[in-house]
VEXBA-396143 format. One record per residue (C-alpha): residue number from 1; residue in one letter; y, x, z. Coordinates in nm, 4 decimals, always signed. Layout:
// VEXBA-396143
SITE     n   res      north       east         up
SITE   NUM     A          Y          X          Z
...
END
This chain:
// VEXBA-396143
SITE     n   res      north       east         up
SITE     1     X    -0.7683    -2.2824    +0.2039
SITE     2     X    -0.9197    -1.9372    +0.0731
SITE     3     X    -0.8311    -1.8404    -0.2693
SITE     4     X    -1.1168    -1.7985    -0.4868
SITE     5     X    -1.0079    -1.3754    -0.4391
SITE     6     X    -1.0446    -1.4238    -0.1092
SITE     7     X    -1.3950    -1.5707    -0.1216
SITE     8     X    -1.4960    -1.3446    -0.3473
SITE     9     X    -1.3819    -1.0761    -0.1425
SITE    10     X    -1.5488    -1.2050    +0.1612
SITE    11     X    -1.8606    -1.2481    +0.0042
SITE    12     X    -1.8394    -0.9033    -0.1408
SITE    13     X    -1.8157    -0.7515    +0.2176
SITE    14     X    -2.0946    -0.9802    +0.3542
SITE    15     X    -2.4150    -0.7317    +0.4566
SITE    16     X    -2.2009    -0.4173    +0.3380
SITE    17     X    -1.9987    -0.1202    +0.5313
SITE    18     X    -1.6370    -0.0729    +0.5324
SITE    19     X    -1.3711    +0.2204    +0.7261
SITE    20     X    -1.0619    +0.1504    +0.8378
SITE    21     X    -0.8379    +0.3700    +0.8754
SITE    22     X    -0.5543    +0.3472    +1.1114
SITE    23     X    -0.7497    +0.1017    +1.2768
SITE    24     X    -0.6223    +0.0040    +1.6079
SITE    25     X    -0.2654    -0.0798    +1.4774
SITE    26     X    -0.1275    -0.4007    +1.4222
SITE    27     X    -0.2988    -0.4486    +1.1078
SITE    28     X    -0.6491    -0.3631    +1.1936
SITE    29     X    -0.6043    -0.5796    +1.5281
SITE    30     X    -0.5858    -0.8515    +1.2554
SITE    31     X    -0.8157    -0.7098    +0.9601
SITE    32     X    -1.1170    -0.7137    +1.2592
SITE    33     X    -1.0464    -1.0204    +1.3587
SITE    34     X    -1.0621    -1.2010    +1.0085
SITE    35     X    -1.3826    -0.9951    +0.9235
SITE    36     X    -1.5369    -1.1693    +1.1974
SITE    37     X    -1.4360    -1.4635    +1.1298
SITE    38     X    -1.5621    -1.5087    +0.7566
SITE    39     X    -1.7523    -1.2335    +0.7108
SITE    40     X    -2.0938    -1.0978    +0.8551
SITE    41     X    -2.0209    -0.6690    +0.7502
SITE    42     X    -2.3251    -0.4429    +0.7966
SITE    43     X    -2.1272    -0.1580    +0.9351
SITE    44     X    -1.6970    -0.1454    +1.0225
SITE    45     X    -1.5673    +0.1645    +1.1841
SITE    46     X    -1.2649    +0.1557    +1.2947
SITE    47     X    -1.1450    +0.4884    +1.2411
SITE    48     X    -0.8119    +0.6282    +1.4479
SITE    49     X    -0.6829    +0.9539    +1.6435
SITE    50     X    -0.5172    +0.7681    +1.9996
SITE    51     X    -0.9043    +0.7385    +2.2621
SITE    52     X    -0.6403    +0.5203    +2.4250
SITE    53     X    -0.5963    +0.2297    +2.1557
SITE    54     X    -0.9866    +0.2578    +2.0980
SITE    55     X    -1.0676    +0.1806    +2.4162
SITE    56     X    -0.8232    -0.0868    +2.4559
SITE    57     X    -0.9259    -0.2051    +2.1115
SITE    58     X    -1.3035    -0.2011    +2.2409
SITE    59     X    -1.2182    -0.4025    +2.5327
SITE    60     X    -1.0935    -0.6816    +2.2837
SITE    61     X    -1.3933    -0.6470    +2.0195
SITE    62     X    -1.6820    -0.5127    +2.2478
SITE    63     X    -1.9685    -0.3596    +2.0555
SITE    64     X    -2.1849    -0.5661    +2.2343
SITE    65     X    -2.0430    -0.8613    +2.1534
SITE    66     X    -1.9986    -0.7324    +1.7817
SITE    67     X    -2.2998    -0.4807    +1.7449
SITE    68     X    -2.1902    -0.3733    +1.3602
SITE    69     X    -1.8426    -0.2517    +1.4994
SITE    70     X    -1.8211    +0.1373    +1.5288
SITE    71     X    -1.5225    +0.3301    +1.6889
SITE    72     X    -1.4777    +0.6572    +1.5465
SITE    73     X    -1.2143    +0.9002    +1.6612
SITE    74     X    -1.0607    +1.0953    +1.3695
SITE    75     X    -0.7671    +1.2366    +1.1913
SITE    76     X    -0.6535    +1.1854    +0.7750
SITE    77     X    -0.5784    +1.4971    +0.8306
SITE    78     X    -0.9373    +1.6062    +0.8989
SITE    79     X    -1.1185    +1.5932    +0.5552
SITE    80     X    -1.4451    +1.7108    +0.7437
SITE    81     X    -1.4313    +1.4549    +0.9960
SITE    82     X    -1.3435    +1.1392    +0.7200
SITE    83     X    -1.6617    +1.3224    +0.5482
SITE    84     X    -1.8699    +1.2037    +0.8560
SITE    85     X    -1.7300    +0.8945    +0.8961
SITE    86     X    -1.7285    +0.7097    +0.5512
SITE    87     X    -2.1432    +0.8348    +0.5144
SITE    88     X    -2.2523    +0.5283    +0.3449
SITE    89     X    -1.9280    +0.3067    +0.3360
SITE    90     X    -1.8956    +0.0728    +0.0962
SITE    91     X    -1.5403    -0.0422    +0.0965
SITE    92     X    -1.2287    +0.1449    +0.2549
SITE    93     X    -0.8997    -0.0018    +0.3577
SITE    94     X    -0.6259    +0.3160    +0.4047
SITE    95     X    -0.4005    +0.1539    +0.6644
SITE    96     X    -0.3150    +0.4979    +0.8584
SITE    97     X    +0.0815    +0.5951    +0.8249
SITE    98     X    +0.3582    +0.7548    +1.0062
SITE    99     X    +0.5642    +0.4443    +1.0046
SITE   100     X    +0.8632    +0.5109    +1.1709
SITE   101     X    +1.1609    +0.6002    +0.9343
SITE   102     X    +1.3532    +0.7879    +1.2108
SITE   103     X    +1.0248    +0.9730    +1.3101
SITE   104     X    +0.9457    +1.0808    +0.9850
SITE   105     X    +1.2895    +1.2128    +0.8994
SITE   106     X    +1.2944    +1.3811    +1.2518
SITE   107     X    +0.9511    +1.5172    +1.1980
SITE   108     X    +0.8965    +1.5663    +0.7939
SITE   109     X    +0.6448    +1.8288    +0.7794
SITE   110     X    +0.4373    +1.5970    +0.9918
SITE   111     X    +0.4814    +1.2963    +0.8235
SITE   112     X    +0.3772    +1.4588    +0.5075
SITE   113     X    +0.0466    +1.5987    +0.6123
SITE   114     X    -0.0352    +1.2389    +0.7214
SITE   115     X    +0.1087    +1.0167    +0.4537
SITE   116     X    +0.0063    +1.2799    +0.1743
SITE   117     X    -0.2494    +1.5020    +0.2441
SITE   118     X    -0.3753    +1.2402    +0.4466
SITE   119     X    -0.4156    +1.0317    +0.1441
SITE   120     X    -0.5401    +1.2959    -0.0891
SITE   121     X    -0.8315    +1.3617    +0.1622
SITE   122     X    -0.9245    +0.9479    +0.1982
SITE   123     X    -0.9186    +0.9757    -0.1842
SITE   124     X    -1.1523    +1.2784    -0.1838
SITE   125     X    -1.4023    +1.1610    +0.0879
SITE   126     X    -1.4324    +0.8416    -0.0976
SITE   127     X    -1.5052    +1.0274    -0.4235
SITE   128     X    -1.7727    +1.2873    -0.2565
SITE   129     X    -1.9662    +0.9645    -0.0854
SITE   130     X    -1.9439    +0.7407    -0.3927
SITE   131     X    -1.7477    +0.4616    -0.1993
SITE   132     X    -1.7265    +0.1486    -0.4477
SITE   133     X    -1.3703    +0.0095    -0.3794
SITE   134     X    -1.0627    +0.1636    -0.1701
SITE   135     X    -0.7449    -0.0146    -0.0985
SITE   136     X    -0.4457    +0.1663    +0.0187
SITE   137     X    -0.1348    -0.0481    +0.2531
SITE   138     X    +0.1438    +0.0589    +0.0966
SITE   139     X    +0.5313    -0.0543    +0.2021
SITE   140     X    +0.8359    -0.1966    +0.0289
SITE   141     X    +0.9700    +0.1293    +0.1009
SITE   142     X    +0.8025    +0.3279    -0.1332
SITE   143     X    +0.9788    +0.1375    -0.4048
SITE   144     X    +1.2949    +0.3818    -0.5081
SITE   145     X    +1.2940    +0.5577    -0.1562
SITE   146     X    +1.5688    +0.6628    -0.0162
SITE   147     X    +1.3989    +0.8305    +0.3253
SITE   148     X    +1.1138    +1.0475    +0.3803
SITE   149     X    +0.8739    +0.7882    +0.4862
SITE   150     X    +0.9089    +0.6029    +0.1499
SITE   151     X    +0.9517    +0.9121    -0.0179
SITE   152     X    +0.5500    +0.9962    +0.1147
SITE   153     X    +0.4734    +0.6471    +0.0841
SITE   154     X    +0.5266    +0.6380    -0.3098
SITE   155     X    +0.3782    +1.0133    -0.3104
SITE   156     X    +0.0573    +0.8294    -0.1552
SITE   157     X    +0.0671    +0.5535    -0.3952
SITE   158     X    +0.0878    +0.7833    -0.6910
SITE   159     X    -0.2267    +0.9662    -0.5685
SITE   160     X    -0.4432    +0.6309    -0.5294
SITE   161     X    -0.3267    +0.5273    -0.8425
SITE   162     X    -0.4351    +0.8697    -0.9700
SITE   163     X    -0.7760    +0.8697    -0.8288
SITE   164     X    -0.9134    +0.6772    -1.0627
SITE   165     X    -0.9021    +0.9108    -1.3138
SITE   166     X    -1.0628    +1.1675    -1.0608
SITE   167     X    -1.3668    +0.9039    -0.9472
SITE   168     X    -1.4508    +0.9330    -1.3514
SITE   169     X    -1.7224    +0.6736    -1.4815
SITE   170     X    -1.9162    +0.5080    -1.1602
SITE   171     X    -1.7141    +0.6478    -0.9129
SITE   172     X    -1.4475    +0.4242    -0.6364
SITE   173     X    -1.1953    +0.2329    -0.7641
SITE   174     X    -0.8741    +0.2509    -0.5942
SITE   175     X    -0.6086    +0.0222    -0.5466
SITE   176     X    -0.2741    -0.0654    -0.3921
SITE   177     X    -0.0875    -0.3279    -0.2108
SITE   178     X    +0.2286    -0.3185    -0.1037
SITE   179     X    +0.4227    -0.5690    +0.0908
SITE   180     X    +0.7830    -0.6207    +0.3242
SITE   181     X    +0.8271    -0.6256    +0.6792
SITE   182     X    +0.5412    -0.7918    +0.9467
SITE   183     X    +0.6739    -1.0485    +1.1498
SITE   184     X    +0.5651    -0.9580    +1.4960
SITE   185     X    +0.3978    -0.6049    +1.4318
SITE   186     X    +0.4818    -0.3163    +1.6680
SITE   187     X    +0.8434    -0.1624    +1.6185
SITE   188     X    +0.9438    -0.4349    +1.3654
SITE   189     X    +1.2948    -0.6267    +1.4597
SITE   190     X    +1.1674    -0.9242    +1.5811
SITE   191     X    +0.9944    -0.7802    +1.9338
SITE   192     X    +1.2692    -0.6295    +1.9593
SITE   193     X    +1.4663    -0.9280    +1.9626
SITE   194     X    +1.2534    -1.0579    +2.1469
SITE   195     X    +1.2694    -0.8438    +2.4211
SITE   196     X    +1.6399    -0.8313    +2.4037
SITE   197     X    +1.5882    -1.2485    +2.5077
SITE   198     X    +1.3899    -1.1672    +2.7775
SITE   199     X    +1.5828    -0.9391    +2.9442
SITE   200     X    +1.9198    -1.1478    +2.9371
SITE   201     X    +2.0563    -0.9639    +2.6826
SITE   202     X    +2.3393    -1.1860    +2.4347
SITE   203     X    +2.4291    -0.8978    +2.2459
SITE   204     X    +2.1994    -0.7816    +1.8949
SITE   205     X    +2.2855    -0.4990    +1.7436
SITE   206     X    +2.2797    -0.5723    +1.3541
SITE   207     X    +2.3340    -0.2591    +1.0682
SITE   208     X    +2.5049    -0.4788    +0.8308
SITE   209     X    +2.5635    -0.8228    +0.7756
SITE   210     X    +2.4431    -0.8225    +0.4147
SITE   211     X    +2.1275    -0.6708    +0.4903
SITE   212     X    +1.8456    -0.8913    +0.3778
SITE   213     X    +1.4622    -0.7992    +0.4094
SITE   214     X    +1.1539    -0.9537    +0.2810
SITE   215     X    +0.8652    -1.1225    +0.5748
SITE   216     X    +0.5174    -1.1693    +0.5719
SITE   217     X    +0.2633    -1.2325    +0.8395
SITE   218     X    +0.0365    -1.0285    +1.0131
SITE   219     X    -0.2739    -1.2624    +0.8692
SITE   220     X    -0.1001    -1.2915    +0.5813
SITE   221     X    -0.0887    -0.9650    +0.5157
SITE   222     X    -0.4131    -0.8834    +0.5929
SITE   223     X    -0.5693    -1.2531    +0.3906
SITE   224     X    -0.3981    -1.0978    +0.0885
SITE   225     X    -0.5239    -0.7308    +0.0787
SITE   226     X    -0.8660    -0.8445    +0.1462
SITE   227     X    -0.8424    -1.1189    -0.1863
SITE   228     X    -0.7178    -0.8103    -0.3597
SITE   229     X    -1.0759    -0.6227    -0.3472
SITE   230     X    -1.2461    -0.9505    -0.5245
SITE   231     X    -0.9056    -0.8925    -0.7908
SITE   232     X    -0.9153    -0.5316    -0.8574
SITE   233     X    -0.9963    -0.3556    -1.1745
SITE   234     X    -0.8859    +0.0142    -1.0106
SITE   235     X    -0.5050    +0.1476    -1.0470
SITE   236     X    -0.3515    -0.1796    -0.9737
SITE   237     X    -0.0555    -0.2403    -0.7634
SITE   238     X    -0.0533    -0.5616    -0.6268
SITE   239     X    +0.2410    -0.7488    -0.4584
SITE   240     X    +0.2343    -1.0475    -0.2940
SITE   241     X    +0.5595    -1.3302    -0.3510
SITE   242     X    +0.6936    -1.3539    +0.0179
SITE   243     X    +0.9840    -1.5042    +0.1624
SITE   244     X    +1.3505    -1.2786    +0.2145
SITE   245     X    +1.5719    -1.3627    +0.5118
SITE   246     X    +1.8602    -1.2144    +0.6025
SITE   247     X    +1.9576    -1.0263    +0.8740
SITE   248     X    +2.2096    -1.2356    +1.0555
SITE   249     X    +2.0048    -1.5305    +1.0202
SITE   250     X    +1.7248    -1.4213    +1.1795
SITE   251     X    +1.9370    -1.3125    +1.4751
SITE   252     X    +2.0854    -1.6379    +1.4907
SITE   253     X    +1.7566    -1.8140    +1.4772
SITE   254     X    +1.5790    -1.6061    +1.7252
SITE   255     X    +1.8832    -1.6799    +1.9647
SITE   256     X    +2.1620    -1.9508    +1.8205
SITE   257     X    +2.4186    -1.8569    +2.0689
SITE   258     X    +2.4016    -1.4831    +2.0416
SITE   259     X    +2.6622    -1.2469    +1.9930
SITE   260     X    +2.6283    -0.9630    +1.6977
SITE   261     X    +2.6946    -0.6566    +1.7075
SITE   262     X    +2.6906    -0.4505    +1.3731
SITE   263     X    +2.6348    -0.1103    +1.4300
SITE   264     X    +2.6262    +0.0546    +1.0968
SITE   265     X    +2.3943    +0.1220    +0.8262
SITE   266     X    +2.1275    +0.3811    +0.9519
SITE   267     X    +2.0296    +0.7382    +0.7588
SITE   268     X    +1.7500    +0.5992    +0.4873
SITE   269     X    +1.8190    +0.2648    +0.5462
SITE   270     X    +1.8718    +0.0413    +0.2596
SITE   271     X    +2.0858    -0.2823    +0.2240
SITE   272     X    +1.7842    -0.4602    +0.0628
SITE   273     X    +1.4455    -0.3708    -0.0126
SITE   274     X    +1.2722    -0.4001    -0.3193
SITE   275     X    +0.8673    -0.4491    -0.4091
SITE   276     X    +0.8874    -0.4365    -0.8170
SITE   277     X    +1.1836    -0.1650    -0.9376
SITE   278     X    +1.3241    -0.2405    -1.2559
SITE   279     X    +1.1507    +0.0326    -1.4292
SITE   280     X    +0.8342    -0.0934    -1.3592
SITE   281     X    +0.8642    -0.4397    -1.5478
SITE   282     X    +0.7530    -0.3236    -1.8492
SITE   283     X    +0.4154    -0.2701    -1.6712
SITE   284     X    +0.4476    -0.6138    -1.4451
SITE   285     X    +0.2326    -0.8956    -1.5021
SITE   286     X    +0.3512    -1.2166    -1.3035
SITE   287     X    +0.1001    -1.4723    -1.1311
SITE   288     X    +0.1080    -1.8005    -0.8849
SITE   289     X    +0.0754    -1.5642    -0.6009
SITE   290     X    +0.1319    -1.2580    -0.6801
SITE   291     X    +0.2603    -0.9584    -0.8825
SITE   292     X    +0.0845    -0.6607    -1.0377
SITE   293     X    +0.1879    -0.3338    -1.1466
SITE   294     X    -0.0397    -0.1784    -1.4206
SITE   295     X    -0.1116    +0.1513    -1.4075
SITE   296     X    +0.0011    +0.3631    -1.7313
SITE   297     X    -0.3776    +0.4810    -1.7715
SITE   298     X    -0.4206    +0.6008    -2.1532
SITE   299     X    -0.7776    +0.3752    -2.0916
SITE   300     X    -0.6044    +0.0936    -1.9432
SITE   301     X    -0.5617    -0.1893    -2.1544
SITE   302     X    -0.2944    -0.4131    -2.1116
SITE   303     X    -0.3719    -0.6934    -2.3729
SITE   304     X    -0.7151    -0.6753    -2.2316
SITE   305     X    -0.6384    -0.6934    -1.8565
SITE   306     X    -0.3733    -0.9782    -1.9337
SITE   307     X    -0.6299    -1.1758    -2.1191
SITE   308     X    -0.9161    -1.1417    -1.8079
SITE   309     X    -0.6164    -1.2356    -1.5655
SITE   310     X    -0.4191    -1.4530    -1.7336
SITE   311     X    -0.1145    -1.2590    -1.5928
SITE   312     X    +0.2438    -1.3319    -1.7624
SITE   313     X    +0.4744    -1.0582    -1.8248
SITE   314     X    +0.7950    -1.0240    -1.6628
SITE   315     X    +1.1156    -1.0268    -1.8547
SITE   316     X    +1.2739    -0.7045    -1.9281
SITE   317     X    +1.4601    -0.5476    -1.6460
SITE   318     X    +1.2703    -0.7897    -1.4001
SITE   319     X    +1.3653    -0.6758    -1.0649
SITE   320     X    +1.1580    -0.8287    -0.7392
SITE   321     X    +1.4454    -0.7499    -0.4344
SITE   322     X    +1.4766    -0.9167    -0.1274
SITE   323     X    +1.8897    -0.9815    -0.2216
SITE   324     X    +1.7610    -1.1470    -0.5245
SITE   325     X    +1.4180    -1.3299    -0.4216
SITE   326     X    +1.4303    -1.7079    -0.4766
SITE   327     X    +1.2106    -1.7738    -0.1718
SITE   328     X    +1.3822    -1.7400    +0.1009
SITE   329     X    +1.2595    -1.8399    +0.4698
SITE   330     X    +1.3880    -2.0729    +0.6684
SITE   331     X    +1.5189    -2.1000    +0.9863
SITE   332     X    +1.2412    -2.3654    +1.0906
SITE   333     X    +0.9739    -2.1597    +0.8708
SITE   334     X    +1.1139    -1.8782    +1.1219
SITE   335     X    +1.0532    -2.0474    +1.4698
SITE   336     X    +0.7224    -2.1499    +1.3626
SITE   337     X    +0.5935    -1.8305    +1.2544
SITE   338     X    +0.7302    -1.5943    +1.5518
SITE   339     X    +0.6298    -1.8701    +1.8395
SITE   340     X    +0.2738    -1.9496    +1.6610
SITE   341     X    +0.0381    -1.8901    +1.9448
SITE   342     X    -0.1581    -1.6022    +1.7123
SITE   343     X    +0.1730    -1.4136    +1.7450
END
């Protein structure tokens, strides 16, 4: 069942125009899809830089099928172009990202002008065009980084946070969510996995047998960040409670009888991840679904915002890690997810 959020949020984007960026990934594969489903949008361009993935994307969700869908080709990079595109948008969802850790650290000048710059000019396109509400995808990554693509990550968080101090009085309000690992999306373990199964292969490499990471769904994921635009005040970080798993067990699941082979912790790669740092609980508020991370705006106010929400803090020192997460999925939860037939 939809949350309240969520309805909220749905009805919010009823008869109104929203830009994606990063658009024919994973994500927006799904974000399109649930639009459709519950929502009737004026206007949503899907706006990404690979001609390739837009037409493959438009084969799947044909403008004449869906007349209010719009395919725009366009770089982050490109302030001039994201001027064009987000002419009369309403709502924007920042999903474009280098992604790949080894990429990024191969190619950091790169991955900066995306994951930064990029951000600061979705910020100030939004501003210019008087957008009302921007979400940015953020990563578990960007929480005490230890490699470049967190490192950016965090840098782009910061500056979303920070907008709302640039939009001033009547301008977008900008938020964040951040969340763990996809289950299924493209260059995420499981495929991989997968693909080792299907070509015969007994033998998974595994990093370290400690390692421990936290999951979330693909509709999950997307269910969640759309709720968080009927939630938001502007500077929040929100971040959903999700299940951990570790490493070895989801090997073992995927394939009982498989053999592991641990290969040694990667550059940047971290034993566990974690969504709230310790640091932050003094600005962490606690609810049934969810976490959020205050901003430390000298016109935020925390009593205030606690009394609307009805948010609990978190004890002091709170720490939300995927070593340390009570939830933890199950083998069973596990099978079901990765052999659903939307996956």
């Amino acid at each position: 069942m939809p949350t309240n959020a969520l309805k909220d949020a749905h009805q919010m984007l009823n008869g109104s125009s929203i830009l994606l960026t990063g658009g024919t990934g994973s994500f927006g594969h799904a974000f399109v899809q649930h639009l459709i489903e519950n929502t009737t949008p004026h206007k949503l361009i899907v706006f990404s830089r690979d001609e390739l993935k837009q037409y493959e994307m438009a084969q799947k969700f044909p403008q004449s099928k869906y007349p209010f869908l719009r395919y725009f080709i366009g770089d982050v990079r490109d302030l001039e172009r994201l001027n064009q595109a987000m002419r009369g948008v309403d709502y924007v969802v920042h999903a474009a990202a280098m992604k790949q850790v080894p990429t990024a650290e191969y190619n950091p000048f790169e991955c900066i002008k995306t994951n930064i710059l990029g951000a600061q000019n979705v910020i100030a396109a939004s501003i210019s065009h008087k957008v009302k509400r921007v979400i940015a995808l953020s990563t578990d990554k960007a929480a005490n980084p230890v490699n470049l693509y967190g490192a950016t990550k965090l840098a782009s968080d910061k500056l979303f946070i920070a907008g709302n101090h640039m939009s001033g009085d009547g301008g977008p309000r900008f938020g964040v969510v951040r969340y763990g690992n996809v289950v299924g999306s493209r260059g995420s373990v499981i495929p991989f996995y997968r693909k080792l199964i299907k070509d015969g292969v007994n033998k998974f490499p595994v990093t370290d047998a400690r390692m421990t990471r936290f999951w979330i769904t693909l509709n999950q994921g997307v269910s969640f960040l759309i709720s968080c635009f009927g939630r938001m005040e502007g500077g929040e970080v929100f971040v959903p409670k999700i299940p951990s798993m570790n490493i070895i067990d989801l090997a073992k699941t995927l394939k009982p009888d498989c053999e592991i082979d641990l290969i040694g912790i990667r550059a940047g790669e971290k034993l566990h991840e974690v969504m709230v740092p310790k640091d932050e609980s003094r600005n962490t508020l606690e609810f049934d679904s969810h976490f959020v991370i205050q901003p430390c705006f000298n016109w935020w106010d925390e009593n205030a915002y606690k009394s609307r929400t009805g948010g609990k803090p978190v004890t002091d020192g709170f720490e939300y890690s995927s070593e340390t997460n009570p939830e933890r999925l199950s083998p069973a939860q596990l099978q079901d997810i990765v052999f659903a037939p939307e996956n």
